[in-house]
MDAnalysis code that builds the backbone (N, CA, C; Angstrom):
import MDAnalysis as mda
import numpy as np

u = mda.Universe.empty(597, n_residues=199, atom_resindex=np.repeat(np.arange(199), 3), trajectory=True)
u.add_TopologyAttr("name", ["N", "CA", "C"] * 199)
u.add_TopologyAttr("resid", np.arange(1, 200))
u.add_TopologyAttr("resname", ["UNK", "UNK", "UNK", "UNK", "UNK", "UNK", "UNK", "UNK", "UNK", "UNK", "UNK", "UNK", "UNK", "UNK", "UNK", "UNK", "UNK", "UNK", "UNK", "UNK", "UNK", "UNK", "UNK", "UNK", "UNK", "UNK", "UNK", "UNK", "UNK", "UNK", "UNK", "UNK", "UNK", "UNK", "UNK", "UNK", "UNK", "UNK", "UNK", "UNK", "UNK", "UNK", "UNK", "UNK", "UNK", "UNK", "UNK", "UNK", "UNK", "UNK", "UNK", "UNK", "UNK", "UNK", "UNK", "UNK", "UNK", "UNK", "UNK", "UNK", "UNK", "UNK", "UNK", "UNK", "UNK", "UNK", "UNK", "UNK", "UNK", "UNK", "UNK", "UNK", "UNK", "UNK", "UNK", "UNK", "UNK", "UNK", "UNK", "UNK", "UNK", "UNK", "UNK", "UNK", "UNK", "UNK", "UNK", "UNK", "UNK", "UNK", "UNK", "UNK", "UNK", "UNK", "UNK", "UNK", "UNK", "UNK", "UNK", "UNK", "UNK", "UNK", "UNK", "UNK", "UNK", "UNK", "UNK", "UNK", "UNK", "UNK", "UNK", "UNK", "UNK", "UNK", "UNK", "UNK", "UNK", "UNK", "UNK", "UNK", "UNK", "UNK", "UNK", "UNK", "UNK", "UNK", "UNK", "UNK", "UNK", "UNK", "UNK", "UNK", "UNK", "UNK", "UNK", "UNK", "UNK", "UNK", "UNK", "UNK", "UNK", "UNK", "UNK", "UNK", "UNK", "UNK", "UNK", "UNK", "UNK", "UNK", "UNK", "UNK", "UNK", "UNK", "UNK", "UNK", "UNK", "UNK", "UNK", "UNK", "UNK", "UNK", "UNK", "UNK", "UNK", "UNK", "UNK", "UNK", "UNK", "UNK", "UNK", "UNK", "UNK", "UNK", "UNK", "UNK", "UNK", "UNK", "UNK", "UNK", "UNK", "UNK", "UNK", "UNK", "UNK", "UNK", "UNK", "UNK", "UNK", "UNK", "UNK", "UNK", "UNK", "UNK", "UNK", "UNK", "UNK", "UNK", "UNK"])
u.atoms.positions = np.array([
    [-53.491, 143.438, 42.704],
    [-53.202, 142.073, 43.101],
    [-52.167, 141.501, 42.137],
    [-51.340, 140.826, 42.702],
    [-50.227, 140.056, 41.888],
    [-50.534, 138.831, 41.343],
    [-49.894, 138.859, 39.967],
    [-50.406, 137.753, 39.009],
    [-49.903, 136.044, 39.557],
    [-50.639, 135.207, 39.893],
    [-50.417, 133.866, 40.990],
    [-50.600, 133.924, 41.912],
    [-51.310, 134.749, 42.536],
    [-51.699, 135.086, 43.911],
    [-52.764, 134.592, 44.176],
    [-53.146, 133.756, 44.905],
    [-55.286, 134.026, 44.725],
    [-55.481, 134.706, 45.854],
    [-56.834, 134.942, 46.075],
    [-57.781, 135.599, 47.052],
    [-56.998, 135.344, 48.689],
    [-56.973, 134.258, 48.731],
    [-56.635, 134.222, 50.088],
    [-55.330, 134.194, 50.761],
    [-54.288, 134.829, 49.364],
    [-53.008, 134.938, 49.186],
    [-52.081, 133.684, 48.989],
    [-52.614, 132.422, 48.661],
    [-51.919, 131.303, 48.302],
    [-51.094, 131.596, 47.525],
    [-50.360, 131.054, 46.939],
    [-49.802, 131.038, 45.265],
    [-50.201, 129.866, 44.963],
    [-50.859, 130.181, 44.043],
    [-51.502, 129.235, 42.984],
    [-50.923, 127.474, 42.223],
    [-49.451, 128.396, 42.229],
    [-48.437, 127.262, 41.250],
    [-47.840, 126.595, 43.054],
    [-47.674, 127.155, 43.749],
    [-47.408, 126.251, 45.152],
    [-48.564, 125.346, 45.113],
    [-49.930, 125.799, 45.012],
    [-50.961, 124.974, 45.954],
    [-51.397, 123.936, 45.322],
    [-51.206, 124.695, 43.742],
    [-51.206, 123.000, 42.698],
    [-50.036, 121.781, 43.198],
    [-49.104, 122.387, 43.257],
    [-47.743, 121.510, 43.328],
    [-47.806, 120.593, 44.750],
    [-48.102, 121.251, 45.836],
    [-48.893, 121.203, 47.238],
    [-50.149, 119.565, 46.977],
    [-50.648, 119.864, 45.904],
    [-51.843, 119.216, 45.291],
    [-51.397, 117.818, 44.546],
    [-50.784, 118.055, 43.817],
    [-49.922, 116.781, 43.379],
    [-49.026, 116.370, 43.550],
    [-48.306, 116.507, 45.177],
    [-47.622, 115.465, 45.791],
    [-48.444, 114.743, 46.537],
    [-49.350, 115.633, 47.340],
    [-50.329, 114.906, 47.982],
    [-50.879, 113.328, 47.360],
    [-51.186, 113.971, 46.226],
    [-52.056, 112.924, 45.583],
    [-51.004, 111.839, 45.350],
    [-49.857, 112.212, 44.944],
    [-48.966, 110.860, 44.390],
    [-47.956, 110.215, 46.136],
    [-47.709, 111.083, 46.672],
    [-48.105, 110.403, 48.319],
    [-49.314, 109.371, 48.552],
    [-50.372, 109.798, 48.285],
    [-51.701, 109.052, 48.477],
    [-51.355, 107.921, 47.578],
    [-51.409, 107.988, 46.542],
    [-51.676, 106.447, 45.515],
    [-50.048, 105.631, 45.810],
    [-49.321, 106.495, 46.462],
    [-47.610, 105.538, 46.380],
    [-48.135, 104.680, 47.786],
    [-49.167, 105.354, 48.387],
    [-49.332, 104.430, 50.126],
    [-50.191, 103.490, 49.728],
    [-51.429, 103.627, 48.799],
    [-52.272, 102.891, 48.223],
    [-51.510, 101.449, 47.775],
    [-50.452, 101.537, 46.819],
    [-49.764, 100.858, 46.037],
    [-49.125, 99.622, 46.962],
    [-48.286, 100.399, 47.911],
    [-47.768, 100.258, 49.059],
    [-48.492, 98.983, 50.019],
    [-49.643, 99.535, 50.328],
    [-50.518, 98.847, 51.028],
    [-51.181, 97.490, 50.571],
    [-51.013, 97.529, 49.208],
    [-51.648, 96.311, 48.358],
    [-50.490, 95.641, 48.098],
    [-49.320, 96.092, 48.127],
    [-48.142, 94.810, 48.178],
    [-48.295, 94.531, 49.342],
    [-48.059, 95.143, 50.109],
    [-47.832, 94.137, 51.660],
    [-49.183, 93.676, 51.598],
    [-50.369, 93.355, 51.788],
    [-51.462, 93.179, 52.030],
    [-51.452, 91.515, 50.737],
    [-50.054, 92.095, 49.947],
    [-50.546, 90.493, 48.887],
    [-49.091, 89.490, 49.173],
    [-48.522, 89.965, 50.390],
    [-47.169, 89.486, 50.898],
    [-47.508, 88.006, 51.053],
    [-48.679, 87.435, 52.260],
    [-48.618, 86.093, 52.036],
    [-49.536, 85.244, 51.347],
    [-49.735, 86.058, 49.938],
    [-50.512, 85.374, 49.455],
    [-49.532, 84.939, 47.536],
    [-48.704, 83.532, 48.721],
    [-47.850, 83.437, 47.133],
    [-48.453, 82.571, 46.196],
    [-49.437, 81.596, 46.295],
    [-49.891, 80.874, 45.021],
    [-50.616, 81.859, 44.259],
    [-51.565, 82.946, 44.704],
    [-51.890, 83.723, 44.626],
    [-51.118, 85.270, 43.064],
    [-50.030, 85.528, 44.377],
    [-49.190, 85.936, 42.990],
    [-48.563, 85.645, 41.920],
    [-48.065, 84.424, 42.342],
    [-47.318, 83.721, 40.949],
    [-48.442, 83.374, 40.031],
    [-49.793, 83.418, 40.710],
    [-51.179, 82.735, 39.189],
    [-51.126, 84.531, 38.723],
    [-51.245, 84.844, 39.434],
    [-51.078, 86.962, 38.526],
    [-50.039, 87.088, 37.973],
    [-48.331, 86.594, 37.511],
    [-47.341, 86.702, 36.963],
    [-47.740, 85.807, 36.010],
    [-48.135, 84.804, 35.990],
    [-48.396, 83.617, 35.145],
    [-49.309, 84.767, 34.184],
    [-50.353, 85.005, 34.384],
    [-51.474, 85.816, 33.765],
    [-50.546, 86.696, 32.671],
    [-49.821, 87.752, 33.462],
    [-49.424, 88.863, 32.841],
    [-48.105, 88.479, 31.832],
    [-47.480, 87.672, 32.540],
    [-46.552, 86.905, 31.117],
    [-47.275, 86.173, 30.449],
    [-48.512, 85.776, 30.329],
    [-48.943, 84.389, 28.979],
    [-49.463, 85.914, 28.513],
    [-50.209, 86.903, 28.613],
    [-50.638, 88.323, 27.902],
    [-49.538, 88.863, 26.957],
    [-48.149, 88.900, 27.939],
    [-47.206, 89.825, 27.453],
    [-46.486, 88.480, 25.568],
    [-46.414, 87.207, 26.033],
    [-46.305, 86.392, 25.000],
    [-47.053, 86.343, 24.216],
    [-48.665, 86.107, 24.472],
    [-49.638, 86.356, 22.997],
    [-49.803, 87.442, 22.602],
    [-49.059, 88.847, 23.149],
    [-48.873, 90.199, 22.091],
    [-47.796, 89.879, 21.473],
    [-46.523, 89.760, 22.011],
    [-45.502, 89.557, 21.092],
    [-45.531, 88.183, 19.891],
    [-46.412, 87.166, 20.244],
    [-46.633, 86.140, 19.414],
    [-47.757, 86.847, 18.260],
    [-47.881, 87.569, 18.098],
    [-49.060, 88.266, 17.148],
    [-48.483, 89.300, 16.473],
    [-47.676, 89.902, 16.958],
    [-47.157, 90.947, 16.864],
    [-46.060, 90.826, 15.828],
    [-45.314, 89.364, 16.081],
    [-44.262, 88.879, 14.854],
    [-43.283, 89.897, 15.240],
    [-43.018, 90.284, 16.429],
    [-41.650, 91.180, 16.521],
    [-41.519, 91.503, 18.241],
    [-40.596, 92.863, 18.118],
    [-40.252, 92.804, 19.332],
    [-38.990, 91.811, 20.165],
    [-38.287, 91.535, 19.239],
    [-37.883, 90.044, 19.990],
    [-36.492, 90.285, 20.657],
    [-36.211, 91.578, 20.391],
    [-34.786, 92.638, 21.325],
    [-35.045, 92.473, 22.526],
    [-36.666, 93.184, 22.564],
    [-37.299, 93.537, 24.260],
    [-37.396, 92.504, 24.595],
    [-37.960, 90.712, 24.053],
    [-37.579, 89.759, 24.416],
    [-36.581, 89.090, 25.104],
    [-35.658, 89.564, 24.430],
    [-33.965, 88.790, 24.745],
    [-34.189, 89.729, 25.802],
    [-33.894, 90.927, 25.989],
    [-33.809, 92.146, 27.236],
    [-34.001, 91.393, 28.473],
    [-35.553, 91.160, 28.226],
    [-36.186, 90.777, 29.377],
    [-35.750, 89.376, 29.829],
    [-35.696, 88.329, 28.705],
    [-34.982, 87.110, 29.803],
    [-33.891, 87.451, 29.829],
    [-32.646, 88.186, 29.769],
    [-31.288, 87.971, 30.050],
    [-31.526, 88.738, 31.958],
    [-32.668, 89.907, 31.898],
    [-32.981, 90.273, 33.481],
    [-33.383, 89.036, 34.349],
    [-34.732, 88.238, 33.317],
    [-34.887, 87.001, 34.263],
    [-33.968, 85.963, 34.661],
    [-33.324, 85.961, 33.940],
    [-31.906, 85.328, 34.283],
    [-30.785, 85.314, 35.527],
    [-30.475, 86.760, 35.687],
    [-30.046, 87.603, 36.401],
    [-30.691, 87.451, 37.605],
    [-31.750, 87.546, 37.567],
    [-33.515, 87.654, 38.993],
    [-32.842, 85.996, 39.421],
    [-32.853, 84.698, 38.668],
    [-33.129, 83.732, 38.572],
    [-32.131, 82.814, 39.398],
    [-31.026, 83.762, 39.142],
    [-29.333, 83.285, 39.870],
    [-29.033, 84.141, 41.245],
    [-29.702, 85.361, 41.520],
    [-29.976, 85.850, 42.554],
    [-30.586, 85.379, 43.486],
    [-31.711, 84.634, 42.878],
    [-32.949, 84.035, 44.106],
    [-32.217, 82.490, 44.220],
    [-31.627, 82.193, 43.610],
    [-31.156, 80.773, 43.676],
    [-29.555, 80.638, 44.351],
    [-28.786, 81.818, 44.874],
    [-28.202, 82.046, 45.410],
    [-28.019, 82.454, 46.902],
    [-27.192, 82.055, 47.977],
    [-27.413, 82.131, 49.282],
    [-26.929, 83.811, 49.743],
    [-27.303, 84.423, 50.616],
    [-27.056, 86.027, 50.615],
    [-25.738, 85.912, 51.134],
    [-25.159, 84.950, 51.752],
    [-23.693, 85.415, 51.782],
    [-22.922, 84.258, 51.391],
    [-22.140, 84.580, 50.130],
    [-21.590, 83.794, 49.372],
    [-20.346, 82.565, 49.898],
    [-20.340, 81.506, 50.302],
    [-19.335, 80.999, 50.800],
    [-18.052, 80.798, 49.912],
    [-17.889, 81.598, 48.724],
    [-17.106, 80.953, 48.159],
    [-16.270, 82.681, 48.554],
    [-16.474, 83.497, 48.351],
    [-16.258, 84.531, 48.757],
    [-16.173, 84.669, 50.081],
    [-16.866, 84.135, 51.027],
    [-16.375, 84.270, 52.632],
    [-14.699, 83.229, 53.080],
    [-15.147, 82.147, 52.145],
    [-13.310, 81.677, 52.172],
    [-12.118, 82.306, 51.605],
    [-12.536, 83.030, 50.330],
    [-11.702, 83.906, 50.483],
    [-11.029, 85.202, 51.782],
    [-12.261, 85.760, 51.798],
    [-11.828, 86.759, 52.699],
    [-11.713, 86.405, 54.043],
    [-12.444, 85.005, 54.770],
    [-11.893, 84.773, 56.494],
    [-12.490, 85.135, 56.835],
    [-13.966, 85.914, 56.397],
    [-15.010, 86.060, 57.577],
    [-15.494, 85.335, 57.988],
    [-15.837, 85.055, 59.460],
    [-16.246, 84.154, 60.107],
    [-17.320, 84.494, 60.605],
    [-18.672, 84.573, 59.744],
    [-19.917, 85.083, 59.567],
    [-20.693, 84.307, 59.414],
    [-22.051, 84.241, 59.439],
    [-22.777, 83.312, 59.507],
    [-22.460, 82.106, 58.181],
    [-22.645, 80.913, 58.515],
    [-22.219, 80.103, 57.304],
    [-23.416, 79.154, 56.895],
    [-23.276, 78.527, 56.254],
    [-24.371, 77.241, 55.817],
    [-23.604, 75.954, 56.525],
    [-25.285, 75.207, 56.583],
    [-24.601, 74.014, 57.385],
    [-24.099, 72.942, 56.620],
    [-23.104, 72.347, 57.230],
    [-21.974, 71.198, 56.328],
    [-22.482, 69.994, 56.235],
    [-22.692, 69.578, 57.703],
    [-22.948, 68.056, 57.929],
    [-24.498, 68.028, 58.634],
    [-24.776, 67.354, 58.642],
    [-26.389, 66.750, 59.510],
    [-26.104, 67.175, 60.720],
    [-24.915, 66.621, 61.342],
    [-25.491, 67.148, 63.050],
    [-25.179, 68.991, 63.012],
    [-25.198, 69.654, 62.057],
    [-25.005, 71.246, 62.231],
    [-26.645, 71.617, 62.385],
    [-26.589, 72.946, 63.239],
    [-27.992, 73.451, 63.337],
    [-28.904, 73.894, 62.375],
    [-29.762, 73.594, 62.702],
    [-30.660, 73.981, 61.225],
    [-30.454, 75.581, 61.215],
    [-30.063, 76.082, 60.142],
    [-30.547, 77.230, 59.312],
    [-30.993, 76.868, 58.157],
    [-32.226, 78.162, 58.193],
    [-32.749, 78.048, 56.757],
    [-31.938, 79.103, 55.878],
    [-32.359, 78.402, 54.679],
    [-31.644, 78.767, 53.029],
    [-31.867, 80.614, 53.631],
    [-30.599, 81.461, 53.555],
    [-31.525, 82.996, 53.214],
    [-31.214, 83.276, 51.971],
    [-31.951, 83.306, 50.864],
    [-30.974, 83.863, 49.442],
    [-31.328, 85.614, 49.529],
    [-30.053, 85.662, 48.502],
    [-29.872, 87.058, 48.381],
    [-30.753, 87.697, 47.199],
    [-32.117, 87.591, 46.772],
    [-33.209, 87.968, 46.693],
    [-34.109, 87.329, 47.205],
    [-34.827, 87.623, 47.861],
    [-35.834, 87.051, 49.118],
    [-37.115, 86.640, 47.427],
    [-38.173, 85.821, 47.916],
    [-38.992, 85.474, 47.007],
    [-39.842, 86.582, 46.333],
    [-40.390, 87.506, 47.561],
    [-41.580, 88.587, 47.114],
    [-40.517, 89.797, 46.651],
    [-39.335, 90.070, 46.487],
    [-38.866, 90.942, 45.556],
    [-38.844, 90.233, 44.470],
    [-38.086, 88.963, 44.072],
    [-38.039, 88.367, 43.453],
    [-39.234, 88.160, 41.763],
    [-40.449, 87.984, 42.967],
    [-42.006, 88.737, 41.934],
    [-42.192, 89.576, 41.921],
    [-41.731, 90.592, 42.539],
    [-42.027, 92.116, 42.059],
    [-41.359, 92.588, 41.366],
    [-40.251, 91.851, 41.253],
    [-39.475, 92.553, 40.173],
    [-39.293, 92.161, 38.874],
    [-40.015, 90.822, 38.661],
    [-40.322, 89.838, 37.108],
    [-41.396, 90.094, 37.245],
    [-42.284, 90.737, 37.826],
    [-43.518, 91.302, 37.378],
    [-43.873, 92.584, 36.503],
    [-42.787, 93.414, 37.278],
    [-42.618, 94.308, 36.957],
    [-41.983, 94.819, 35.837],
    [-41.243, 93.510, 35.398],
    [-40.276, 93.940, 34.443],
    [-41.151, 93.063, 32.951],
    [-42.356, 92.300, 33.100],
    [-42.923, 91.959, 32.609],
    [-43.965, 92.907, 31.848],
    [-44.461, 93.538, 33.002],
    [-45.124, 94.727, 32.538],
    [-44.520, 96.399, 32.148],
    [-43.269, 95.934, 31.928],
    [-42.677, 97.377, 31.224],
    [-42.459, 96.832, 30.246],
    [-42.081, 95.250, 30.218],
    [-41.652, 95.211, 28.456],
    [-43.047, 95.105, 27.539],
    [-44.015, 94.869, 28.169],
    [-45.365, 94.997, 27.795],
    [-45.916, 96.127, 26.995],
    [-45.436, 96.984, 27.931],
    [-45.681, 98.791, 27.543],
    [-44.810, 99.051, 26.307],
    [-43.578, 98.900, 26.383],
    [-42.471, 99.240, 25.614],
    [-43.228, 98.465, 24.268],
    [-43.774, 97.512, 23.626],
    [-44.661, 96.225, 22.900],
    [-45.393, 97.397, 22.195],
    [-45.834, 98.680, 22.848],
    [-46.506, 100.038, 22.363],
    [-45.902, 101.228, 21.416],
    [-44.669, 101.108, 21.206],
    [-43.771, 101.600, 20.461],
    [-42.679, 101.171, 19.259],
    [-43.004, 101.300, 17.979],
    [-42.347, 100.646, 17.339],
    [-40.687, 101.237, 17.246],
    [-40.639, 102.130, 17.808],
    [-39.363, 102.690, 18.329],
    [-38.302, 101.603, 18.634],
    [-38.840, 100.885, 19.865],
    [-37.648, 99.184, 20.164],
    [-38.057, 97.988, 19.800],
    [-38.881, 98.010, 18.271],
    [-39.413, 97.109, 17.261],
    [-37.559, 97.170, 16.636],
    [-37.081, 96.362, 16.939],
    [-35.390, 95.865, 16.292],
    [-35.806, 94.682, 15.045],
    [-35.357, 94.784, 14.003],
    [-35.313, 93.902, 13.306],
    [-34.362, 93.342, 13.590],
    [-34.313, 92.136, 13.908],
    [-33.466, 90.753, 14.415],
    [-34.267, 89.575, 13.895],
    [-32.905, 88.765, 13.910],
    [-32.981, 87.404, 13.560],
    [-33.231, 86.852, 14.768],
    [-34.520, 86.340, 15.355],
    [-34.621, 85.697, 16.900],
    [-34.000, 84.220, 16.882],
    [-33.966, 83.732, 15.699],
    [-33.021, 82.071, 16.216],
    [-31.982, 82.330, 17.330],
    [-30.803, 83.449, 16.394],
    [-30.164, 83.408, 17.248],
    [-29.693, 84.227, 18.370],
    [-31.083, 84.996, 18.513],
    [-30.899, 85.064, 19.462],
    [-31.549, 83.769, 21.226],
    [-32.497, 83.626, 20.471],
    [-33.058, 82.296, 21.461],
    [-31.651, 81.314, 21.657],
    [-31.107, 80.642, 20.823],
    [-29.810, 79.839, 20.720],
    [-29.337, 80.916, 21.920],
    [-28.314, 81.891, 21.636],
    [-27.569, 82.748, 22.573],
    [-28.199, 82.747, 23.945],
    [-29.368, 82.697, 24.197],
    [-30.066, 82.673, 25.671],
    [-29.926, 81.472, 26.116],
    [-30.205, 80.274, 25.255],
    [-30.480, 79.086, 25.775],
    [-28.886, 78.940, 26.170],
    [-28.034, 79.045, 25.561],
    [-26.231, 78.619, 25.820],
    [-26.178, 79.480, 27.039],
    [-26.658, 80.637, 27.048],
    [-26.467, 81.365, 28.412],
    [-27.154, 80.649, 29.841],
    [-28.322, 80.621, 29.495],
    [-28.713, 79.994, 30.316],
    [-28.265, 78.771, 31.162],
    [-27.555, 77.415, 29.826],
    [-27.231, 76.674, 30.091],
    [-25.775, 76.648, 30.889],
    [-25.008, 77.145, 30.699],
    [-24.062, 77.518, 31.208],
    [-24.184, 78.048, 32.557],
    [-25.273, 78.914, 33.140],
    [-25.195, 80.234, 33.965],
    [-26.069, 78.721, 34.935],
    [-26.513, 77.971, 34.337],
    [-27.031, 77.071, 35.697],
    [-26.184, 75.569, 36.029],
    [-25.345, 75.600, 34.829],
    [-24.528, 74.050, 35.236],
    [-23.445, 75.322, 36.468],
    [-22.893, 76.491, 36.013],
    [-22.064, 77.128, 37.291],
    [-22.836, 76.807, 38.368],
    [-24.058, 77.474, 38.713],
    [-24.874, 77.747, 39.532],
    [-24.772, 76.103, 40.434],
    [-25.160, 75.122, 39.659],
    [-25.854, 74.026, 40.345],
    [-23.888, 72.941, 40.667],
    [-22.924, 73.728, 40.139],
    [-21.470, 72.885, 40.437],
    [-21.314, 73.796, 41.943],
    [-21.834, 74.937, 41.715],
    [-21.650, 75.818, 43.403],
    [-22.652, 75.124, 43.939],
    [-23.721, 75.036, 44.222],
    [-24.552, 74.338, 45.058],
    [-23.756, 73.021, 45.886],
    [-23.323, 72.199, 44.832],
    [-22.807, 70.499, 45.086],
    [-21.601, 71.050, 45.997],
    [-20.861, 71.999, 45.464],
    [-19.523, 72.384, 46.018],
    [-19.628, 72.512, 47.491],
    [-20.525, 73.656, 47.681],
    [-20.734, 74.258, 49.150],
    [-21.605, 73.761, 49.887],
    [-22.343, 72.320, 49.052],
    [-23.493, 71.623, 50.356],
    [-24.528, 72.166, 50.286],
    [-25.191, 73.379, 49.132],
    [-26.398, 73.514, 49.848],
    [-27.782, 73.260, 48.739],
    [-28.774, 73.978, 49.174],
    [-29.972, 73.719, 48.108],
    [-30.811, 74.915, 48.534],
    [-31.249, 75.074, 47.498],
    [-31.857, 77.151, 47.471],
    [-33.187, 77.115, 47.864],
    [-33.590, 75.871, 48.188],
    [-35.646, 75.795, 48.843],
    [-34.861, 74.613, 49.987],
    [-35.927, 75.881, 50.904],
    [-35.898, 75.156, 52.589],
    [-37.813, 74.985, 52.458],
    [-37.275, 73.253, 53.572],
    [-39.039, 73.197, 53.402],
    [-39.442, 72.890, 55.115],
    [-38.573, 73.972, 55.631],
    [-38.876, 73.922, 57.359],
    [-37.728, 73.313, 57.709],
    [-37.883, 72.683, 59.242],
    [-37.010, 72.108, 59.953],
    [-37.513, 70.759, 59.730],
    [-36.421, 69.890, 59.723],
    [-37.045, 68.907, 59.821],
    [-37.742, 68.223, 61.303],
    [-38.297, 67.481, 61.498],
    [-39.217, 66.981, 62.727],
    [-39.009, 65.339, 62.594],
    [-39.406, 65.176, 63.543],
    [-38.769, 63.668, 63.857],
    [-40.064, 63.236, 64.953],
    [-40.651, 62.116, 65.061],
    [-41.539, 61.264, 65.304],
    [-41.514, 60.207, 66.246],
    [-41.783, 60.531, 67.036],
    [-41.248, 58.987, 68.231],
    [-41.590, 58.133, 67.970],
    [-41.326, 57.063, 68.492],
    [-41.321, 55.652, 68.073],
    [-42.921, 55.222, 68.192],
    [-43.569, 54.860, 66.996],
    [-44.839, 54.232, 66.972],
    [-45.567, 53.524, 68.503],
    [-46.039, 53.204, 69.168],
    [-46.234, 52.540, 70.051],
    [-47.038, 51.080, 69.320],
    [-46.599, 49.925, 69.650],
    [-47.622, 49.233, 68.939],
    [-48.746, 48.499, 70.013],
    [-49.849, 48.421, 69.480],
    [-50.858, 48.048, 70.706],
    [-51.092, 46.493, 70.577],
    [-51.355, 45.490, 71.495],
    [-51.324, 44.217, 71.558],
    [-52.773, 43.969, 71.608],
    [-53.556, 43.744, 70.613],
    [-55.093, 43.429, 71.221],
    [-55.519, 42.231, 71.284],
    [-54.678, 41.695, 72.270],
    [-55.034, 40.247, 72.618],
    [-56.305, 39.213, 73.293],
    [-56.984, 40.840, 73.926],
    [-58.043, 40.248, 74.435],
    [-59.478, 40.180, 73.979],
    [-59.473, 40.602, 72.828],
    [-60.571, 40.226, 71.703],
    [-60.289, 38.681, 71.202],
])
């Protein structure tokens, strides 16, 4: 008999391998199934992001370091922050180029469309969740323990920041729009008023 062979002529190193895709198939559908299954449940997720960032801050607040993977991570939230607060097709860029593609509305009598930004909300938390809980992990290695001066780096974020949202919010005013739709609006017919004169 040949060495990796078993009894019933498998190969051994196939049926393992056979064995642990299966399984990581299985837990990727598992995974899978519990995001969509937590799709409309958003007060819900943002109190579980809330959770896992006040965790990921009282390690690094104890910890007295780490404050690289810090900066790391908000310059991504940042990034996440101007994405979701951005419309998926840019009008400042569609005047350039003349496409005559779907647009945002100008004036009141235009049809309602809603806001679409170009990160939808539930990537949006999956992916500051996610990136919450890797810098978490990484918090496990003094490997990307950087000795830094965090003033300035906090200063450098905050100027970034500040900057990256006065752009953000001069495009908004520019092009008319606002990055939270809260439905269509609805309109109410005229009250009726009742005369109860005969009491």
């Amino acid at each position: 008999m040949e060495s990796g062979v078993g009894a019933a002529g498998i190969d051994e190193n196939q049926s393992s391998g056979g064995f642990f895709s299966e399984w990581s198939n299985g837990v990727s559908r598992k995974y899978q199934y519990l995001l969509d299954k937590s799709t409309p449940h958003v007060l819900r997720r943002w109190i579980g992001f809330g959770f896992v960032a006040v965790i990921y801050m009282i390690r690094v607040y104890f910890l007295q370091g780490f404050y690289i993977i810090s900066y790391g991570l908000g310059i991504y939230i940042l990034n996440l922050l101007i994405a979701f607060l951005s419309p998926q097709v840019d009008p400042e860029i569609q005047d350039i180029t003349g496409d005559d593609g779907p647009t945002l509305p100008t004036r009141g009598s235009d049809e309602f469309r809603p806001f679409v930004r170009r990160l939808p909300e539930f990537k949006f938390w999956y992916s500051i969740t996610k990136a919450f809980c890797i810098a978490f992990v990484m918090t496990f290695f003094s490997a990307f323990d950087v000795p830094v001066f965090w003033p300035i780096l906090l200063f450098y974020w905050l100027v970034l920041f500040f900057l990256t949202m006065k752009r953000q919010i001069l495009h908004m005013i520019k092009y008319r729009y606002v990055p939270f739709s809260l439905g269509k609006q609805r309109y109410t017919g005229k009250k009726v008023v009742t005369d109860d004169t005969s009491s």
